[in-house]
N, C-alpha and C positions, 0 to 999 in steps of 0.2 A: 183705163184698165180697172180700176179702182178711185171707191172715193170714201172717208172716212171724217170724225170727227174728232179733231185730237187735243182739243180744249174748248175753253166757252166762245163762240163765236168763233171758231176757228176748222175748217175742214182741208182735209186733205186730198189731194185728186192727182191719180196718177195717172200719168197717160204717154203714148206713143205718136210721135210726130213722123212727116217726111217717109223716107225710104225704110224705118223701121217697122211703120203702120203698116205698110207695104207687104214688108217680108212674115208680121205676124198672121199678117188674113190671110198670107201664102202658104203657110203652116196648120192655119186652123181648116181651109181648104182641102186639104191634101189629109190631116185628118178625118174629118167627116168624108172622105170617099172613100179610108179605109176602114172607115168605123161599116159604112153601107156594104161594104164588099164581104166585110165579117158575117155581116146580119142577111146576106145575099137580098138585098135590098138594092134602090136605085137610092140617090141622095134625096129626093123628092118625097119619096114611100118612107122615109125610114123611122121618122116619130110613130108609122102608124103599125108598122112591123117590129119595134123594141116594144110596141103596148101587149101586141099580140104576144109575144115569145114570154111577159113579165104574166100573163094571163095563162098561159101554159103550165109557164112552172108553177104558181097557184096551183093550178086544177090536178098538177102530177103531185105537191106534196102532200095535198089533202087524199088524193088517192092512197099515196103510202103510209101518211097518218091510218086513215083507217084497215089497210091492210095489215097494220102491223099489231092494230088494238085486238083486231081479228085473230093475230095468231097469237096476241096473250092472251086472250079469253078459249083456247083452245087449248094452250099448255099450265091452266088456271089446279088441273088436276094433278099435274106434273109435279109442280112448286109445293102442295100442299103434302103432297105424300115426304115431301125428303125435310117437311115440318119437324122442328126438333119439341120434343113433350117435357114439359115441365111444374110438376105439381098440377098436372091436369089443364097446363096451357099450353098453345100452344106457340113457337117465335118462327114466324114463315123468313128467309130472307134470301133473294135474288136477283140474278139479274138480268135486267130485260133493255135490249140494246134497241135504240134508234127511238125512244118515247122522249117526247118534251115533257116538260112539268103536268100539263094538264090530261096528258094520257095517264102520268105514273099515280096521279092522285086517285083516277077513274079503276086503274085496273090494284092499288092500294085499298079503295073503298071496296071494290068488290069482294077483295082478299080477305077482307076485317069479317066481313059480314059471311063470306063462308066458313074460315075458323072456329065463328062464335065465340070466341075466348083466346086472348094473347097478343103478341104483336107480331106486327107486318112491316118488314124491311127490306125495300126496294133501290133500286140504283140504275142510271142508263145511261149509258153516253150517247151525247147528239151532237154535233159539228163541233168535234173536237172540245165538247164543253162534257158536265157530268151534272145531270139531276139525282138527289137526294129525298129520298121520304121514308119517314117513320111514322107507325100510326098505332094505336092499340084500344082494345078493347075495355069497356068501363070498369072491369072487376080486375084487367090488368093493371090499371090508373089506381085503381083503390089497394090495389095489393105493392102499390112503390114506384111504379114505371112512370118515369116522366121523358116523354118522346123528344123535347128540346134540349135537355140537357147529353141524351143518347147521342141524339144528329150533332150535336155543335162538336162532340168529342171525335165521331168516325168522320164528321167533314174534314177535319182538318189533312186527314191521309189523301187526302182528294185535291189539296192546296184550296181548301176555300171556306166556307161556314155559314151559319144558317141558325135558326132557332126555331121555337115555339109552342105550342103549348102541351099541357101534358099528355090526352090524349092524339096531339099529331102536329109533326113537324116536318120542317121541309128546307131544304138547301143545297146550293150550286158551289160547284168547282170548278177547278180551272185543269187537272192531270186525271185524263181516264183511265191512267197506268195505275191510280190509289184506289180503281172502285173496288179491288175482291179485300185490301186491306181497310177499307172504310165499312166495308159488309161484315166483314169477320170481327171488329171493332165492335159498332150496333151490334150483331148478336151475340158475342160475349157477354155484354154490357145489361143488355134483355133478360138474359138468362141468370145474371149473376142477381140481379134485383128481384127474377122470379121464385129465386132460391131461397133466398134470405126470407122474403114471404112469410115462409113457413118454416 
């Protein structure tokens, strides 16, 4: 069943003799035809139809990846109107549900760069986890805004934390019930530094 090594020269092997060898291959048996009857496979086919189904789901998540980059580049207009103004910057922040880390960063860079000026705070939950990003623009950075100290404070509503550099940080949680209190947190936070400014 097992075999280990549990001092110097010394291994361990465990194993089943007689009528218990018996009764376990009678088990793992009777498993794997229900494992093929799941996968409506035969016992024979069934390594090659769990490759297939693990090859599907790929192809449907990347589908929805992009379906969903899709519809934040489409509601890219949305988010920027309800932009709150501050000393002529501005602090974009919301949220966009079903993004992994590397969409929030893609549809954050684009946000930065249409602004022109301010910071951009993003948040999503993805299988029951929560992506975090702050990011902001050079003249926000030189006017006081440090995007890691912002995130490490709103992560924590999130149960989790993160850091990084001034202009853009980034961090994971563990409760998507804290994202609109870790949003409200960062833009408070944004704003109270954009104020002081000036």
């Amino acid at each position: 069943m097992s075999e280990s090594g549990i001092s110097a020269g010394v291994r361990r092997i465990e194993a089943l003799t007689g009528f218990n060898a018996i009764a376990y291959y009678d088990s793992r048996e009777k498993l794997l035809q229900k494992a093929s009857e799941a996968a409506k496979s035969s016992v024979d086919d069934i390594v090659r139809k769990i490759e297939g189904l693990y090859d599907e789901i790929r192809s449907l998540k990347k589908e929805l990846d992009a379906a969903n980059s899709k519809l934040v580049r489409s509601s890219m207009d949305t988010i920027i109107e309800k932009a709150e103004s501050v000393n002529g910057m501005k602090v974009v922040a919301a949220r966009l549900e079903g993004l992994d880390m590397d969409a929030l960063r893609n549809a954050s860079d684009d946000l930065r760069n249409r602004i022109g000026s301010g910071v951009v705070i993003l948040a999503s939950g993805k299988d029951g986890k929560v992506n975090l990003i702050v990011s902001a623009t050079k003249d926000a950075v030189a006017s006081g805004v440090h995007c890691g100290k912002i995130i490490k404070e709103a992560a924590s509503a999130c149960g989790g934390g993160g850091g990084g550099r001034p202009d853009m940080a980034q961090a994971g949680g563990k409760d998507p019930s804290g994202i609109e209190k870790a949003l409200d947190i960062a833009r408070e936070k944004a704003i109270e530094v954009l104020k002081q400014a000036h």
